[in-house]
C-alpha positions in Angstrom: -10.5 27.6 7.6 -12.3 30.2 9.8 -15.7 30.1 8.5 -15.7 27.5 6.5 -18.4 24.6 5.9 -16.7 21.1 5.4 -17.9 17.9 4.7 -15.4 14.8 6.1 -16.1 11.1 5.0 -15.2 8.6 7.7 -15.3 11.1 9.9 -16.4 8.8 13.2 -12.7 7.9 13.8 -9.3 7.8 13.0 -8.1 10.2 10.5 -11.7 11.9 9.9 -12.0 12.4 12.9 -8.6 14.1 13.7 -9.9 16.0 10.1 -13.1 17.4 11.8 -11.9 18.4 15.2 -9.1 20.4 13.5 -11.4 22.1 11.7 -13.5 23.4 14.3 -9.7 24.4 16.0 -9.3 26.5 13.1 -12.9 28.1 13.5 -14.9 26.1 11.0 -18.4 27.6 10.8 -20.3 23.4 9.9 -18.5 20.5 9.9 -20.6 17.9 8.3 -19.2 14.6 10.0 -20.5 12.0 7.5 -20.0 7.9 8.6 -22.2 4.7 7.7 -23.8 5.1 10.9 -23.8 8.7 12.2 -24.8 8.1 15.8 -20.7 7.0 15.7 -20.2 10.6 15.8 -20.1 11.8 19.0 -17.9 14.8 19.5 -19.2 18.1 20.1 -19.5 20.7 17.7 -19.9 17.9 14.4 -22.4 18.1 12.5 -23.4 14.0 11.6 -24.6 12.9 8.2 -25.2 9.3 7.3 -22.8 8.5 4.2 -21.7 5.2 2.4 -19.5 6.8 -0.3 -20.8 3.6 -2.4 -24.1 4.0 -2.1 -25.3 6.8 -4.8 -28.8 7.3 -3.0 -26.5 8.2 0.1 -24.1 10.4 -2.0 -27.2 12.6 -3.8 -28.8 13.1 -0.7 -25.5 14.3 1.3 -25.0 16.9 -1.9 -28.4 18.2 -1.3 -28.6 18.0 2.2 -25.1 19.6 2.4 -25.2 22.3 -0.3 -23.5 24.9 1.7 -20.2 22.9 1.4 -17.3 24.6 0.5 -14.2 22.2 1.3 -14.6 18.6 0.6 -12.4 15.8 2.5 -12.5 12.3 1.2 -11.1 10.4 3.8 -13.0 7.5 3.9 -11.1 4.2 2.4 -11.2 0.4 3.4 -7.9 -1.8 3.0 -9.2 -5.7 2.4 -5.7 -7.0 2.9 -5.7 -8.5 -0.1 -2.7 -9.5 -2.2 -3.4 -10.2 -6.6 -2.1 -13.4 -6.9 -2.7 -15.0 -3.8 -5.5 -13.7 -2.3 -8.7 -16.3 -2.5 -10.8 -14.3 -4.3 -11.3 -10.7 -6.4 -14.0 -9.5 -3.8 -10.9 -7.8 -1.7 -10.0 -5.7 -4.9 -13.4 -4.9 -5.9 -14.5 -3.7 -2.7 -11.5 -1.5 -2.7 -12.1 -0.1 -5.7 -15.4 0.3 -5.0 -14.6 2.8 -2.0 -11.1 4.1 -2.5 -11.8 5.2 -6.6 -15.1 4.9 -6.9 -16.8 6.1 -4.1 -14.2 8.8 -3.6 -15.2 10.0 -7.6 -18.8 9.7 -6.8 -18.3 12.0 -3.9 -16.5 14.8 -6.3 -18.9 14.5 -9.1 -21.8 14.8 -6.6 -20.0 17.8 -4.9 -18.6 19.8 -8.1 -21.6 22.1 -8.6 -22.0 22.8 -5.3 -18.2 23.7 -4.8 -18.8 25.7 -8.2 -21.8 27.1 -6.1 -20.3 28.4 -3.3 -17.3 30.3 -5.2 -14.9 27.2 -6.1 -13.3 25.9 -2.7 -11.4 23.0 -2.1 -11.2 19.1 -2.6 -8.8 17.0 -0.7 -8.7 13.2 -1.4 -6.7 11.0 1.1 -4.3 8.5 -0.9 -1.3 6.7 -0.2 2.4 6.4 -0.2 1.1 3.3 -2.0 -0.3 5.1 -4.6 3.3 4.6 -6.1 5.0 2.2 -4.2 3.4 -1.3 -3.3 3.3 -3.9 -1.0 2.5 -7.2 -2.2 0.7 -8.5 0.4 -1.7 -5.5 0.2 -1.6 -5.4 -3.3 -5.3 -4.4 -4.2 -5.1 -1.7 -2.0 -1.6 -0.2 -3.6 -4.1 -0.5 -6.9 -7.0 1.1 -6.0 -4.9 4.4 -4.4 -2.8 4.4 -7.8 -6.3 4.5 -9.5 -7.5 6.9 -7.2 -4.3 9.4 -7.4 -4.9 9.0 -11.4 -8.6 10.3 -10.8 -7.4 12.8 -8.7 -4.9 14.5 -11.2 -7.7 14.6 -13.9 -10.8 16.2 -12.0 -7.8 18.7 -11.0 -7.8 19.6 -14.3 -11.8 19.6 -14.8 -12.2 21.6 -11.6 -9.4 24.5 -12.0 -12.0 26.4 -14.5 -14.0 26.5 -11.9 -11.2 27.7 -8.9 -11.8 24.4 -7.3 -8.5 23.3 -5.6 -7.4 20.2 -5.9 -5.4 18.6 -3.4 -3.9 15.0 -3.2 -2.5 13.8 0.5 -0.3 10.7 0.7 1.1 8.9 3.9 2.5 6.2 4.9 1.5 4.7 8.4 -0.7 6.7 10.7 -1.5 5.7 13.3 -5.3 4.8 13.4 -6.8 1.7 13.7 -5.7 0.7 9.7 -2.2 0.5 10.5 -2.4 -1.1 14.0 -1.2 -4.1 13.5 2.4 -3.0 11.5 5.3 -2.4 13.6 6.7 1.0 12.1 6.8 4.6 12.8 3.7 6.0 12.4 2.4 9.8 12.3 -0.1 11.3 14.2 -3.4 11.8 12.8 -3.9 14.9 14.3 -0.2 15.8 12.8 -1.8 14.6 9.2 -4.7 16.8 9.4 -3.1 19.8 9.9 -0.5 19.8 7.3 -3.4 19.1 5.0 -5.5 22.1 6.4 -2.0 24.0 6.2 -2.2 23.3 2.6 -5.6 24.0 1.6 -4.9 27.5 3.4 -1.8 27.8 1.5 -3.3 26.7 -1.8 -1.0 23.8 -2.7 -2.0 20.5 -4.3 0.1 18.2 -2.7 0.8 16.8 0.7 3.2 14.4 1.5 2.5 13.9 5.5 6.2 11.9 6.2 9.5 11.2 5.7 8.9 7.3 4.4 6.3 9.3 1.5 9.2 12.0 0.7 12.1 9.7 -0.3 9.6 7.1 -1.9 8.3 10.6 -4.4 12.2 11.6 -4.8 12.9 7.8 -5.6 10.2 7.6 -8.1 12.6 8.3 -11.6 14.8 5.4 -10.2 15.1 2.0 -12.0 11.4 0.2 -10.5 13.2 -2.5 -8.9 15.6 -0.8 -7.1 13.8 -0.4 -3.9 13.6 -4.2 -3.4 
């Protein structure tokens, strides 16, 4: 990481935030701290940026604005709480899908040529343990990370010509203000950040940041119903 410029989405708390402190540990030359409001951003040594993932205006001008880039985190995500059947409305799962997929796509299309730029570097997109396993009372949410790991395989394969790593992160409960209300082990973010930076370093395309994600991926060529 030493040297590197990095651009972190959601990057005022949480997980993003854990994201861009370790990177300046590990020597980081910029670290672009992007959040809808950047005067959240208030540790030294960040760089802030004002970014809604959802807002394309927002996303062009980061790009340009932040051209130097060379490692790309998409960490920003919302969770609606929102089941499929019983939930009141669709606006839950649309908004999800708005930021989790669609945002998080509009953020690597923006940032591919400047990657391709600056000599290929790295994408790492922030999914779930329910990108494969779900939970039906956060049901939308298991959808739009299932959508999102999908998009994440294929720009894998779009970016490798240009020796852009792709990497996809999943987890299960970290403990950040999402997850503050389940009563479970949870890792650290800090913990999260740097296996992910571990594995940028080492050049691998997967993370899985606990033990609940690892026996959910082992499980997955069981019979579907069998974890219920």
């Amino acid at each position: 990481m030493r040297n590197t410029t990095a651009l972190v989405t959601g990057a005022n708390r949480g997980l993003g935030r854990a994201f861009a402190l370790a990177l300046l540990e590990r020597g980081a030359k910029t670290v672009y701290a992007a959040a809808r409001d950047p005067r959240t951003v208030t540790d030294p040594g960040l760089t802030p940026v004002a970014l809604d993932i959802t807002d394309p205006a927002q996303v062009a001008a980061a790009a340009e604005l932040c051209s130097d880039t060379s490692l790309l985190l998409n960490n920003a995500g919302i969770l609606s709480g929102s089941s499929l059947i019983g939930a009141d409305s669709l606006e839950g799962a649309r908004a999800e899908l708005e930021t989790n997929l669609f945002g998080t796509l509009a953020m690597c299309r923006a940032f591919a040529p400047v990657l391709a730029r600056n000599g290929g570097g790295a994408v790492v997109n922030m999914l779930s343990v329910l990108s494969w396993h779900t939970l039906p009372q956060i049901g939308s949410y298991g959808v739009s990370k299932a959508a999102a790991l999908s998009m994440t395989n294929a720009i894998r394969e779009e970016l490798r010509p240009q020796g852009t790593l792709t990497v996809a992160v999943h987890a299960a409960f970290i403990d950040t203000d999402m997850a503050a209300g389940v009563d479970q082990p949870k890792t650290s973010p800090v913990d999260v950040a740097h296996q992910v930076l571990d594995a940028v370093e080492a050049g691998r395309e997967e993370v899985l940041a606990d033990e609940i994600t690892r026996q959910v991926k082992a499980a997955l060529s069981g019979v579907p119903h069998a974890a219920h």
